[in-house]
Every structure is written in structure tokens, then in C-alpha cells.
C-alpha positions as CSV (number, residue, x, y, z in Angstrom):
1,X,-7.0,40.3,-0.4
2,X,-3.3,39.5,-0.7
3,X,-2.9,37.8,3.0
4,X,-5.7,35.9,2.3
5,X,-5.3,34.2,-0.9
6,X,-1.2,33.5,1.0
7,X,-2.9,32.0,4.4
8,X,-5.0,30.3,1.9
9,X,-1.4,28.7,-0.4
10,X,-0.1,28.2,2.9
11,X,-2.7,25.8,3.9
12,X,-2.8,23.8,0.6
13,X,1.5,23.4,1.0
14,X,0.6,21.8,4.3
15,X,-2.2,19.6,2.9
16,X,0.4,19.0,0.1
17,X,3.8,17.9,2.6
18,X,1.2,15.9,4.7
19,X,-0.6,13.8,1.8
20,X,3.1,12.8,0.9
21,X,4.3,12.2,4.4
22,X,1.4,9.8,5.2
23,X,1.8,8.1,1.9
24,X,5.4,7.3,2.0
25,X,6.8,7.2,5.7
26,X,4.3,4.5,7.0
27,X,5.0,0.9,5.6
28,X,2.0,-1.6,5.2
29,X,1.9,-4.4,8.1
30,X,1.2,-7.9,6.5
31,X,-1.9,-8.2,7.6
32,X,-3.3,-4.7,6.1
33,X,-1.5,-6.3,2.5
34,X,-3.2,-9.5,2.6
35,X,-6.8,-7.9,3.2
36,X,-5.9,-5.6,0.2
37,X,-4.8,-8.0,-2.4
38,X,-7.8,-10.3,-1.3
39,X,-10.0,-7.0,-1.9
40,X,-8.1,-5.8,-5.4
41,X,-8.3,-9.9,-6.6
42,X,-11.9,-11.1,-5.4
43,X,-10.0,-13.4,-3.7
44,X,-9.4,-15.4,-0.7
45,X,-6.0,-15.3,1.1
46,X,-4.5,-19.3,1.4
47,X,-1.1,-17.7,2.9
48,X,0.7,-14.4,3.7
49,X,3.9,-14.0,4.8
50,X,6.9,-11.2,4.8
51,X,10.3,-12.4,2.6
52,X,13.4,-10.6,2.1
53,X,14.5,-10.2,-1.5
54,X,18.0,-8.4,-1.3
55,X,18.1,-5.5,1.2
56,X,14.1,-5.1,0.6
57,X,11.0,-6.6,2.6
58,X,8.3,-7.9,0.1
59,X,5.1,-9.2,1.5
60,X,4.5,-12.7,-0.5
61,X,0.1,-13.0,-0.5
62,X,-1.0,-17.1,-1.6
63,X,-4.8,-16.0,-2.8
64,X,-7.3,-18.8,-4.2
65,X,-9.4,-17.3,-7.0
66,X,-12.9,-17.4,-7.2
67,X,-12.6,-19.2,-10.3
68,X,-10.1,-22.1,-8.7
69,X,-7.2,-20.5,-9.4
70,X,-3.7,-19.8,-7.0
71,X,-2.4,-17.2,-7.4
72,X,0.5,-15.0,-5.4
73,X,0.8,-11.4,-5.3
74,X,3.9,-9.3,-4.1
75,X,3.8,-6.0,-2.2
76,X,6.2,-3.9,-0.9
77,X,6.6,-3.4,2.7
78,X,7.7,-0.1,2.6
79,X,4.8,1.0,0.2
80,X,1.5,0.3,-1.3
81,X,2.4,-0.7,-4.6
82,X,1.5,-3.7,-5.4
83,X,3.7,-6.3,-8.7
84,X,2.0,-9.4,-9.8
């Protein structure tokens, strides 16, 4: 019973490490942003385009609102967290 329920903590740590190594060492391209922010905003993308703001890459997103409105999102290159 004891070597199983460790074989069995052994494979959740390596679930674990891998959820956080897929989430964090990939960066999102600009086109994988721009189809997300239109998604998360009902939204159509007008523009998309990568900018450097100090030593970081932020991908700028131009979207048109369904309701007439511009609007630009941010996201980080090097994640997918996204500041409006």
C-alpha cells in the first residue's frame, strides 16, 4: 500500500512541475494574443502589434466593439495575463 499511494505522489509532482512549466516558459505569439483578446472582448481586432515598454515586450491589440467602441488591450509577451 505504501509504494503505491508514493508512485501515485510521484505522478501528481510531475503533473504539478509540468502544468507550471507549460504555463510559464512558452510566451504568447501575437497572433495567438489578438484572437484571445477578440474572444475575452466580443470583439473585432482593427490592429495588433508587439511594442517594447522598458526591457519588456507587450503586445498592443486595437479591437472595435460590438457596440462602436475602440478599444486597446495589452498583453504580455512573456505570459497570458492580460491589463486593460
Amino acid at each position: 500500500m505504501e509504494l503505491a499511494k508514493r508512485k501515485q505522489l510521484q505522478r501528481l509532482c510531475i503533473l504539478i512541475v509540468a502544468f507550471l512549466v507549460s504555463g510559464s516558459a512558452f510566451a504568447i505569439n501575437l497572433s495567438e494574443a489578438a484572437k484571445q483578446a477578440a474572444r475575452k472582448n466580443n470583439a473585432k481586432v482593427l490592429s495588433a502589434r508587439t511594442v517594447k515598454q522598458g526591457n519588456k515586450q507587450m503586445h498592443q491589440i486595437k479591437l472595435l466593439t460590438k457596440k462602436g467602441v475602440v478599444k486597446t488591450v495589452r498583453v504580455p509577451a512573456n505570459n497570458k495575463k492580460k491589463n486593460r
